[in-house]
PDB file of N, CA, C and O in Angstrom:
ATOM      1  N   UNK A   1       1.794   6.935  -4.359  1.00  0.00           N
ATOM      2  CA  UNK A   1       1.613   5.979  -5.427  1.00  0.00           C
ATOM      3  C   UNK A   1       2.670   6.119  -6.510  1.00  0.00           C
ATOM      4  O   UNK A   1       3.090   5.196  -7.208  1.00  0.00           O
ATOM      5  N   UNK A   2       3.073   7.488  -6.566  1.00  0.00           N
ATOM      6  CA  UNK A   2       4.201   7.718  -7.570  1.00  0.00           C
ATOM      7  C   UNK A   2       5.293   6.749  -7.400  1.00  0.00           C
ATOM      8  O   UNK A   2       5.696   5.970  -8.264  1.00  0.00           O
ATOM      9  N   UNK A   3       5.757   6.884  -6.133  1.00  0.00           N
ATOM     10  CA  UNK A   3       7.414   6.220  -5.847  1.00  0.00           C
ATOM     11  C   UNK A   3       6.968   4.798  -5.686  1.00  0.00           C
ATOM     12  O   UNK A   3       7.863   3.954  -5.740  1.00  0.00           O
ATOM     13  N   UNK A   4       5.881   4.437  -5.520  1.00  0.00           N
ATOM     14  CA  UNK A   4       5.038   3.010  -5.553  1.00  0.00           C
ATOM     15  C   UNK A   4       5.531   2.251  -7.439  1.00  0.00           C
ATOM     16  O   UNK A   4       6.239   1.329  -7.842  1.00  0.00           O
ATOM     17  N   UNK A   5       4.935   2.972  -7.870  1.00  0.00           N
ATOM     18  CA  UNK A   5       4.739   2.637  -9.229  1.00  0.00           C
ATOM     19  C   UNK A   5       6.109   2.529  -9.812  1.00  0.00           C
ATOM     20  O   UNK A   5       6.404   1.681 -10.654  1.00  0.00           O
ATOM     21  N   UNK A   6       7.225   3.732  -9.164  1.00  0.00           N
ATOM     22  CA  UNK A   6       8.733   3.869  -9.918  1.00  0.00           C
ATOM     23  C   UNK A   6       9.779   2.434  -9.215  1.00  0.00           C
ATOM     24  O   UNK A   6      10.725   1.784  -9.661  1.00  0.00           O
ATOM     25  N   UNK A   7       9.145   2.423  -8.169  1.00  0.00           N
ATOM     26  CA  UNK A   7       9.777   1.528  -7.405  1.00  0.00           C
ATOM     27  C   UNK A   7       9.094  -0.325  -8.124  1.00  0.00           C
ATOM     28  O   UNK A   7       9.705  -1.376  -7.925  1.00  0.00           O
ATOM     29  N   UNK A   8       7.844  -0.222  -8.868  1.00  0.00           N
ATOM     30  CA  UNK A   8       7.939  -1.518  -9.330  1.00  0.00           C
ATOM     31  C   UNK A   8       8.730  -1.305 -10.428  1.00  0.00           C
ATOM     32  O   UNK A   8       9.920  -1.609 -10.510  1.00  0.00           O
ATOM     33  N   UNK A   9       8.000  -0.731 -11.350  1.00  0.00           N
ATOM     34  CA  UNK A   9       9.052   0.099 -12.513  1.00  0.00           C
ATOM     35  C   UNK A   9      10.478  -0.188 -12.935  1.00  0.00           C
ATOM     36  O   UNK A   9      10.958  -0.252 -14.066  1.00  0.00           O
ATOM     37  N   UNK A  10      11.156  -0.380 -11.488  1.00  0.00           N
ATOM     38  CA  UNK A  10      12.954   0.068 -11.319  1.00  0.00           C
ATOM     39  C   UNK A  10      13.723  -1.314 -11.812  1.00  0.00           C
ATOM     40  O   UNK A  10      14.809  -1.525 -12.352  1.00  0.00           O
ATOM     41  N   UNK A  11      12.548  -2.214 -11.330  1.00  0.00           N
ATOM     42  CA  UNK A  11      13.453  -3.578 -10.809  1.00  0.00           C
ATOM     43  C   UNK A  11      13.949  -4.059  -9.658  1.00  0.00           C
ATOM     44  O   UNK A  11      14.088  -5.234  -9.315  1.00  0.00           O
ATOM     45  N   UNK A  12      14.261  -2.858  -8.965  1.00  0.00           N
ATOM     46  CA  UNK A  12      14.723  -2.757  -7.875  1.00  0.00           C
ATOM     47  C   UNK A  12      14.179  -4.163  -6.869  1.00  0.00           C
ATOM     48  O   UNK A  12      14.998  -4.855  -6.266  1.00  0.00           O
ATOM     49  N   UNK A  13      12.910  -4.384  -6.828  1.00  0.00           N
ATOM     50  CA  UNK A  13      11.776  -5.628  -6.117  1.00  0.00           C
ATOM     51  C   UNK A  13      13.073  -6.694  -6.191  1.00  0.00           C
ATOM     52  O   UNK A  13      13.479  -7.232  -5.161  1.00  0.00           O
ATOM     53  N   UNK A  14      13.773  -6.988  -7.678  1.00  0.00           N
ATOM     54  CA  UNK A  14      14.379  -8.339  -7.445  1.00  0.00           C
ATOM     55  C   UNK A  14      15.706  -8.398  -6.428  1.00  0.00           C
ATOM     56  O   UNK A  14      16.000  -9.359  -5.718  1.00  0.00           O
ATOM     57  N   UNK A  15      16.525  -6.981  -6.546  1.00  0.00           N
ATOM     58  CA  UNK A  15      17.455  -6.883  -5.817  1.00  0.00           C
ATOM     59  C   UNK A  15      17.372  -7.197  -4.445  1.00  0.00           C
ATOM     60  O   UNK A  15      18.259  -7.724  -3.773  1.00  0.00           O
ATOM     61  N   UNK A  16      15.924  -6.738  -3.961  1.00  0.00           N
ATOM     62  CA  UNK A  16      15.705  -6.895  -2.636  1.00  0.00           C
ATOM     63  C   UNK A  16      15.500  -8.469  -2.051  1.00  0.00           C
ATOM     64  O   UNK A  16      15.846  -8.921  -0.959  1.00  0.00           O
ATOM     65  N   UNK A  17      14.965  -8.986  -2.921  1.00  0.00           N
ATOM     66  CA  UNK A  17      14.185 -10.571  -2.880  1.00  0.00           C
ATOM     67  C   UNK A  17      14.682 -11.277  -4.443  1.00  0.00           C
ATOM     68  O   UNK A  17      14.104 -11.276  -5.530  1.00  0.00           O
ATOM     69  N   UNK A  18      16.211 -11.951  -3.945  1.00  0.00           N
ATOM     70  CA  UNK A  18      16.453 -12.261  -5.349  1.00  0.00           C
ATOM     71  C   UNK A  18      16.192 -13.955  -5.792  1.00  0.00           C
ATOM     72  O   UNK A  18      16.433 -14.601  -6.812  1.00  0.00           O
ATOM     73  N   UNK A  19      15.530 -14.305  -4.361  1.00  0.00           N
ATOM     74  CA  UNK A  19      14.723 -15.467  -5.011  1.00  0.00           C
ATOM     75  C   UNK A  19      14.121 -15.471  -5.687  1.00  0.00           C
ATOM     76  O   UNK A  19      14.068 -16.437  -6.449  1.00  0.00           O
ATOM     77  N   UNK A  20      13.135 -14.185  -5.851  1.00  0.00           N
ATOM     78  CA  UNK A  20      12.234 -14.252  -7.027  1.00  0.00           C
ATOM     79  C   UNK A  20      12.681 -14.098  -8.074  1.00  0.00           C
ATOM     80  O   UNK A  20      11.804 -14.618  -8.764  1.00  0.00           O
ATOM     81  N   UNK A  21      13.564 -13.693  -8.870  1.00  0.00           N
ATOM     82  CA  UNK A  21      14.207 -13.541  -9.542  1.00  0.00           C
ATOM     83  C   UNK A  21      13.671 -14.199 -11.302  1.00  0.00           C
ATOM     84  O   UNK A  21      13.963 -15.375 -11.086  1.00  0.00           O
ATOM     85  N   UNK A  22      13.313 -14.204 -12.267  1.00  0.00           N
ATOM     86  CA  UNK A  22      12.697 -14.766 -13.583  1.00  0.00           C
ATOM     87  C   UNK A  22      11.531 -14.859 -13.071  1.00  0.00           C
ATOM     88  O   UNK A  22      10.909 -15.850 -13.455  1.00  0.00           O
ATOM     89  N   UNK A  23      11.037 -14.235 -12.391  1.00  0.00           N
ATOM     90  CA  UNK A  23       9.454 -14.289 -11.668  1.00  0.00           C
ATOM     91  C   UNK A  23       8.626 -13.375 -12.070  1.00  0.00           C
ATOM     92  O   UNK A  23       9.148 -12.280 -11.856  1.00  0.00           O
ATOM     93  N   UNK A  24       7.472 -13.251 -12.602  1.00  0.00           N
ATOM     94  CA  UNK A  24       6.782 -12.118 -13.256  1.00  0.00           C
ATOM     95  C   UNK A  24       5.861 -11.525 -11.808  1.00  0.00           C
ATOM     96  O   UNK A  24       5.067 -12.054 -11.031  1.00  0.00           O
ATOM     97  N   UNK A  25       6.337 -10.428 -11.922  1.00  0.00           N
ATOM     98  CA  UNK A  25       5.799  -9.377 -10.582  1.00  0.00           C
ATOM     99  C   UNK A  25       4.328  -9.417 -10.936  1.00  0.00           C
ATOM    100  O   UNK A  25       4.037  -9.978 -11.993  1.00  0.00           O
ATOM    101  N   UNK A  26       3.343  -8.889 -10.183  1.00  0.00           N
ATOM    102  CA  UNK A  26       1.979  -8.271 -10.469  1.00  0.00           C
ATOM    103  C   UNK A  26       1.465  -7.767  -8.750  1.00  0.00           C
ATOM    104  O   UNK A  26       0.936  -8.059  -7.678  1.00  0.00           O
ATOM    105  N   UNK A  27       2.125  -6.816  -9.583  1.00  0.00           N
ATOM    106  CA  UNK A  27       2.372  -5.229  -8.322  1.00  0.00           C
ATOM    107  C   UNK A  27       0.499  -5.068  -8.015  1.00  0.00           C
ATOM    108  O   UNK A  27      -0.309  -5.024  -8.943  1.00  0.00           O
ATOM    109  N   UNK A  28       0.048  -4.989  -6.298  1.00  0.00           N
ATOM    110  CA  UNK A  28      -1.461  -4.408  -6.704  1.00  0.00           C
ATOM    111  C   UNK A  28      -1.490  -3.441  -5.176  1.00  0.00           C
ATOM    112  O   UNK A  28      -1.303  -4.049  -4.122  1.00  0.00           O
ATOM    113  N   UNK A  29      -1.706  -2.101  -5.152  1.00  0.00           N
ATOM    114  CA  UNK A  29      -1.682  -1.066  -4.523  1.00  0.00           C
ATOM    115  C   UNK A  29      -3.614  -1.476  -3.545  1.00  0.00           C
ATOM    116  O   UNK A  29      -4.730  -1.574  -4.057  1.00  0.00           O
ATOM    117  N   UNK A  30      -3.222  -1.587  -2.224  1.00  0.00           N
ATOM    118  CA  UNK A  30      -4.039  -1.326  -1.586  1.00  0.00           C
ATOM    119  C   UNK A  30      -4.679  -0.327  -0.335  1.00  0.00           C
ATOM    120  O   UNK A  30      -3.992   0.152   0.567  1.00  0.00           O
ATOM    121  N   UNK A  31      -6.054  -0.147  -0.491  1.00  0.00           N
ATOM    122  CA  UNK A  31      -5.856   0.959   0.736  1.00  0.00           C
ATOM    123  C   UNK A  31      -7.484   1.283   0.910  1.00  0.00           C
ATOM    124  O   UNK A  31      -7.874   1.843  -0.115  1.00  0.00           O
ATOM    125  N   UNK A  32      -8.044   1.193   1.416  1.00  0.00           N
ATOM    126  CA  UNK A  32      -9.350   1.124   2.141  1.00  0.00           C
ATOM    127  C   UNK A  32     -10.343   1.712   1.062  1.00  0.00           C
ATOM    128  O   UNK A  32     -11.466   1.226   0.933  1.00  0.00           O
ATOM    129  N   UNK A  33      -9.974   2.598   0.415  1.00  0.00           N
ATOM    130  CA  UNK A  33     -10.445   3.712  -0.305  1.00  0.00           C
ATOM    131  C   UNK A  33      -9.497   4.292  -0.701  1.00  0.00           C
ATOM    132  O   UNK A  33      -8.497   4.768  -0.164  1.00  0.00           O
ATOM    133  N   UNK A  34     -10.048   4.197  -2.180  1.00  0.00           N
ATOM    134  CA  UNK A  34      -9.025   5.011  -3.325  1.00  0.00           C
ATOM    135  C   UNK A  34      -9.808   5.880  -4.027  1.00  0.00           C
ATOM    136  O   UNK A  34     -10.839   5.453  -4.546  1.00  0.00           O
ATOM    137  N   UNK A  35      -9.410   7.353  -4.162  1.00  0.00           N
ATOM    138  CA  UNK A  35      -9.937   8.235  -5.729  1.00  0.00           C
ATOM    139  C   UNK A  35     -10.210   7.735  -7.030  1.00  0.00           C
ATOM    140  O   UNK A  35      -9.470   6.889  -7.532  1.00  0.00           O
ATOM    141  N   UNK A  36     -11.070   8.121  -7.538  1.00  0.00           N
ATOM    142  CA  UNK A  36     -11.118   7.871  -8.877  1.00  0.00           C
ATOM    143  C   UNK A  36      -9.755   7.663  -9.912  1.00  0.00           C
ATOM    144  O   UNK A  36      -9.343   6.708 -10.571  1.00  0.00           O
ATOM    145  N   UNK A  37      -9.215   9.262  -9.666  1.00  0.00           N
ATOM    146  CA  UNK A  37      -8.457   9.902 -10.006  1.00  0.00           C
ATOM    147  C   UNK A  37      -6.736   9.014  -9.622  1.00  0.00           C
ATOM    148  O   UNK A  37      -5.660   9.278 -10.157  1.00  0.00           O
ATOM    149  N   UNK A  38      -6.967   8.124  -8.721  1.00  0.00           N
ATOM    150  CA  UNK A  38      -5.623   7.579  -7.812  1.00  0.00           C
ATOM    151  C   UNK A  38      -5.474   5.830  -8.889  1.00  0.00           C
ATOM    152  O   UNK A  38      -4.574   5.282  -9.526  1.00  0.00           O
ATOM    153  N   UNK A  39      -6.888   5.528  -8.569  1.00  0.00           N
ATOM    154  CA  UNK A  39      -7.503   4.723  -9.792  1.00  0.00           C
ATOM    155  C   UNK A  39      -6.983   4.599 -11.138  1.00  0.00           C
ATOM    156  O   UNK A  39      -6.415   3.671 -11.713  1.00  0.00           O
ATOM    157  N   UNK A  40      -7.311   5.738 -11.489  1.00  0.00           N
ATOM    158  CA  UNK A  40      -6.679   6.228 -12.976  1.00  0.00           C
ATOM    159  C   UNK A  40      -5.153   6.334 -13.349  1.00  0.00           C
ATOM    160  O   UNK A  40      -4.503   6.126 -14.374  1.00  0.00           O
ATOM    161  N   UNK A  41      -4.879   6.729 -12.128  1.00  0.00           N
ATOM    162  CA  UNK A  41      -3.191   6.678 -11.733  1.00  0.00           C
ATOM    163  C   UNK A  41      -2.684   4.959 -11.912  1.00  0.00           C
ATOM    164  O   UNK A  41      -2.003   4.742 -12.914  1.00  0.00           O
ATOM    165  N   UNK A  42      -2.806   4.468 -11.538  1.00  0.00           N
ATOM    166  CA  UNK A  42      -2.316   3.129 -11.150  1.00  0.00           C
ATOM    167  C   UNK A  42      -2.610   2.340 -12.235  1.00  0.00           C
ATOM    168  O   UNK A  42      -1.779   1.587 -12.742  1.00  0.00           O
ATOM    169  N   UNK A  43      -4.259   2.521 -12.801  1.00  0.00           N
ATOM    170  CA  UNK A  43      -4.352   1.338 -14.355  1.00  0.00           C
ATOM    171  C   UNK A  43      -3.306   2.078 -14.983  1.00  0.00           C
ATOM    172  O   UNK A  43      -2.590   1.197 -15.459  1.00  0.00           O
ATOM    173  N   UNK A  44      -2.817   3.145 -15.252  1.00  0.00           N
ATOM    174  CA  UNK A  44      -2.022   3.842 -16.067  1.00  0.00           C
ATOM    175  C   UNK A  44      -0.505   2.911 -16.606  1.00  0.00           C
ATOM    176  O   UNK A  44       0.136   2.560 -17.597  1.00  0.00           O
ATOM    177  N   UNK A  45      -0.548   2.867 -15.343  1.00  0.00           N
ATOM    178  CA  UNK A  45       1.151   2.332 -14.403  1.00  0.00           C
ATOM    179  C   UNK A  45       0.834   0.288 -14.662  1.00  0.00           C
ATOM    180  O   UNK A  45       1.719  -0.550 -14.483  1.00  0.00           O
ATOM    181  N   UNK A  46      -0.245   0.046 -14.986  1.00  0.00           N
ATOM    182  CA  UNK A  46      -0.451  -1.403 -15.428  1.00  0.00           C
ATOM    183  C   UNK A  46      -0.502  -1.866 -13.476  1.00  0.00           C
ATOM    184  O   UNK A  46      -0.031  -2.936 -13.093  1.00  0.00           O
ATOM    185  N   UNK A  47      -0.962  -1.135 -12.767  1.00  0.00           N
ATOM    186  CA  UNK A  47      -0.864  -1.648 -11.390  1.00  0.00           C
ATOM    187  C   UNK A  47      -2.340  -2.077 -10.886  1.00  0.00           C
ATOM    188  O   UNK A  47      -3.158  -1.311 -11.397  1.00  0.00           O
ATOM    189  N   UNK A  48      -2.880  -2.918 -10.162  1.00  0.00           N
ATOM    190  CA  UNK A  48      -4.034  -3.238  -9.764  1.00  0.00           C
ATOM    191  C   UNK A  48      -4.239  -2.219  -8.659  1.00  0.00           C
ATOM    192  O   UNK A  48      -3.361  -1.799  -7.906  1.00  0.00           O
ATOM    193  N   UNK A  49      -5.527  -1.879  -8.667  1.00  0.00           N
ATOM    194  CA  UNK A  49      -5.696  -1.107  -7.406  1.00  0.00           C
ATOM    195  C   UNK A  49      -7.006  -1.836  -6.216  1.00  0.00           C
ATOM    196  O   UNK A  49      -8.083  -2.098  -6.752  1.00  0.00           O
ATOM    197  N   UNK A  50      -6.925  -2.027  -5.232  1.00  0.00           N
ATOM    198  CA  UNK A  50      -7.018  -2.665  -4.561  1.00  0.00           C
ATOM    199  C   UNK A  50      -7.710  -2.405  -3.147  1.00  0.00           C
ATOM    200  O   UNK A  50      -7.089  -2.304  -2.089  1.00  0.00           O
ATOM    201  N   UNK A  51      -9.334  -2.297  -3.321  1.00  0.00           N
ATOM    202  CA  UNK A  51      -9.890  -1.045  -2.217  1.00  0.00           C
ATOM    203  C   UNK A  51     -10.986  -1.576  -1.714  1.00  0.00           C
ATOM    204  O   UNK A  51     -11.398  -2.395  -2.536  1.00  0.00           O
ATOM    205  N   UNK A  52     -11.561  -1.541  -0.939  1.00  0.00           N
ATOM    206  CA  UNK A  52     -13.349  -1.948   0.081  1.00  0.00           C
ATOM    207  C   UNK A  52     -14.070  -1.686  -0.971  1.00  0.00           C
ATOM    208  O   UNK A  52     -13.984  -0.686  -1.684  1.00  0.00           O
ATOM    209  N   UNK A  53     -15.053  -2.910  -1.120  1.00  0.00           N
ATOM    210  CA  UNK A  53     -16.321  -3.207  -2.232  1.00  0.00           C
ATOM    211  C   UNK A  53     -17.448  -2.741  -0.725  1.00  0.00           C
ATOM    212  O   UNK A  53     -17.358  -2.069   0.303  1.00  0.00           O
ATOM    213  N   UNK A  54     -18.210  -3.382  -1.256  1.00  0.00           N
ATOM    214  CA  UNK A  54     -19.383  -3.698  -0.225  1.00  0.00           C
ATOM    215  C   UNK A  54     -19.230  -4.674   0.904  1.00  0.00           C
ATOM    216  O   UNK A  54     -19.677  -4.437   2.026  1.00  0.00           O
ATOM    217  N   UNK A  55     -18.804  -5.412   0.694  1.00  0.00           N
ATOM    218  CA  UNK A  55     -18.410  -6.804   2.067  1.00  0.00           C
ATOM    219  C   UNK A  55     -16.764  -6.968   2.143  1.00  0.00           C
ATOM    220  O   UNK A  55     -16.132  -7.330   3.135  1.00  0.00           O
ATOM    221  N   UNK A  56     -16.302  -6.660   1.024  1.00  0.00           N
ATOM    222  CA  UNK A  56     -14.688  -7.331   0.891  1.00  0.00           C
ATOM    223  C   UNK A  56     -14.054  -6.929   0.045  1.00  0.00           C
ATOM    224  O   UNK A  56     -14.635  -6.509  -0.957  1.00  0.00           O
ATOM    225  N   UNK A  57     -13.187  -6.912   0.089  1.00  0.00           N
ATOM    226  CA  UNK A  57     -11.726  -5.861  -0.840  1.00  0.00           C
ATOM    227  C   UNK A  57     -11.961  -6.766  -2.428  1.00  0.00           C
ATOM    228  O   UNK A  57     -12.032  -7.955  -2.738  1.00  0.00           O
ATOM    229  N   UNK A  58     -12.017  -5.673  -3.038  1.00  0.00           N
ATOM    230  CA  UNK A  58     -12.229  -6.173  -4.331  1.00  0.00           C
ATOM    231  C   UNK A  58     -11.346  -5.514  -5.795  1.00  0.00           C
ATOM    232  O   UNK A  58     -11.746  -4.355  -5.908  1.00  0.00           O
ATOM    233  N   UNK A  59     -10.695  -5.710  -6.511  1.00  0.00           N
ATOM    234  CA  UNK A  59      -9.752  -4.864  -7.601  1.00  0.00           C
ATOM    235  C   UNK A  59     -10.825  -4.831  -8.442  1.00  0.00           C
ATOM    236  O   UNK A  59     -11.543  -5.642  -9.026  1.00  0.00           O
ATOM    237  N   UNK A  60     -10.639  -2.772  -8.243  1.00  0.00           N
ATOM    238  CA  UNK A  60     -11.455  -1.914  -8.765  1.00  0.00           C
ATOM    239  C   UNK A  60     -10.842  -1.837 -10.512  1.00  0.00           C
ATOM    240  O   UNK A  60     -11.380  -1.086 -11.326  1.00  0.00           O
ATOM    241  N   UNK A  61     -10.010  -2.469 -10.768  1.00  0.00           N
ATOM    242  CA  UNK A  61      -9.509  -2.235 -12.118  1.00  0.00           C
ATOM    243  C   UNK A  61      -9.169  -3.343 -12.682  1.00  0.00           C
ATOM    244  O   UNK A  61      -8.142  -3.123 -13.324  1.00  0.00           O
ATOM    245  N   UNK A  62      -9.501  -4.453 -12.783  1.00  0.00           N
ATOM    246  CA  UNK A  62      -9.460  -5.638 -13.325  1.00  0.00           C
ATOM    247  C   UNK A  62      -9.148  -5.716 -14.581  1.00  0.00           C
ATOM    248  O   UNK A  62      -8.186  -6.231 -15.151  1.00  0.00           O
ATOM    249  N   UNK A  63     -10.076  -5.141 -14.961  1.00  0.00           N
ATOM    250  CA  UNK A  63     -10.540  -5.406 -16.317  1.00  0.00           C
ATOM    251  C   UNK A  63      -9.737  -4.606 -17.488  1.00  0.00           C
ATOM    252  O   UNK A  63      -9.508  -4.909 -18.660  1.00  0.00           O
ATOM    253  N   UNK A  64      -9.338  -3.256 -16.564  1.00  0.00           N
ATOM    254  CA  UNK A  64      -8.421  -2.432 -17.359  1.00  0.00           C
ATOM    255  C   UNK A  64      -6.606  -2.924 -17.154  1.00  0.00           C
ATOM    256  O   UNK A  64      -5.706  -2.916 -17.995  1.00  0.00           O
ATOM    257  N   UNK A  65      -6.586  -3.247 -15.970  1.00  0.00           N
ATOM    258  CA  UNK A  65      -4.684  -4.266 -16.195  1.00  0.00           C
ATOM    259  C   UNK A  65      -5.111  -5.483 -16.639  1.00  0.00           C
ATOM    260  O   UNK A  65      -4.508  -5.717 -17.686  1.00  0.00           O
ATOM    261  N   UNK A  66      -5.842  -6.357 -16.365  1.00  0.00           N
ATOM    262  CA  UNK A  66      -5.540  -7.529 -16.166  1.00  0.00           C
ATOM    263  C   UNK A  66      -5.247  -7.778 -17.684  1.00  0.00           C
ATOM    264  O   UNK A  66      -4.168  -8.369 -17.706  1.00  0.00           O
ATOM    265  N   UNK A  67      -5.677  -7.615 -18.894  1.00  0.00           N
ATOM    266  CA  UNK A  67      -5.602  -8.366 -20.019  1.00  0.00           C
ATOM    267  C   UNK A  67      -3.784  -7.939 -20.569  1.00  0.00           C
ATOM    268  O   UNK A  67      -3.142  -8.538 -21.433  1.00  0.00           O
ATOM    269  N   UNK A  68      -3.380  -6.890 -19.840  1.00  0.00           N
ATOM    270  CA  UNK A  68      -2.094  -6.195 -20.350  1.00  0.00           C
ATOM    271  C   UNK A  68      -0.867  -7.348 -19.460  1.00  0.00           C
ATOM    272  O   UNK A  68       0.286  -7.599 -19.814  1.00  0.00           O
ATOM    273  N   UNK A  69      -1.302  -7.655 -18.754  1.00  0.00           N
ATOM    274  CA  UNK A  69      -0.160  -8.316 -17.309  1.00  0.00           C
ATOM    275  C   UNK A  69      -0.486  -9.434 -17.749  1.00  0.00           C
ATOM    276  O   UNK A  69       0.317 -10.190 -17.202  1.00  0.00           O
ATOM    277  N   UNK A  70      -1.275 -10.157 -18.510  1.00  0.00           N
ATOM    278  CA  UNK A  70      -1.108 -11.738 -18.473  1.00  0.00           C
ATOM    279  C   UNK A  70      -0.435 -12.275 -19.728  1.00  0.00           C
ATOM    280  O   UNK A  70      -0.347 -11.711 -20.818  1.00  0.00           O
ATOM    281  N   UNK A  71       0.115 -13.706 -19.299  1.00  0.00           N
ATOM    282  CA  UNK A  71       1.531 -13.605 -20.409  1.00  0.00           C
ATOM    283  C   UNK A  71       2.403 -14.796 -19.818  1.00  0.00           C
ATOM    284  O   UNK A  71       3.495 -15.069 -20.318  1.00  0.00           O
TER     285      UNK A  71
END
């Protein structure tokens, strides 16, 4: 998640895909099951985290990025 987070971080995303280019990113880390602690990592980093609810993948941190990323 580290080199995840440095790698949105960098800029680097536009170099690769420079169509997107004046495009506002909104980076969201997924994975079946996430730590609390991995959780905590990622709202940190302003990143959505992105993991199995009860029926369907649901962002476990909404509420803590979302008001910072919109704009």
């Amino acid at each position: 998640m580290t080199r995840f987070a440095a790698f949105i971080n960098s800029g680097d995303f536009f170099g690769f895909f420079p169509e997107y280019a004046g495009r506002r990113l909104i980076p969201i880390f997924s994975a079946l099951a996430l730590a609390e602690s991995d959780v905590r990592s990622l709202t940190r980093e302003g990143i959505y985290a992105l993991t199995m609810g009860d029926e369907t993948m649901e962002i476990v941190n909404l509420a803590e990025v979302g008001p910072s990323r919109q704009g």
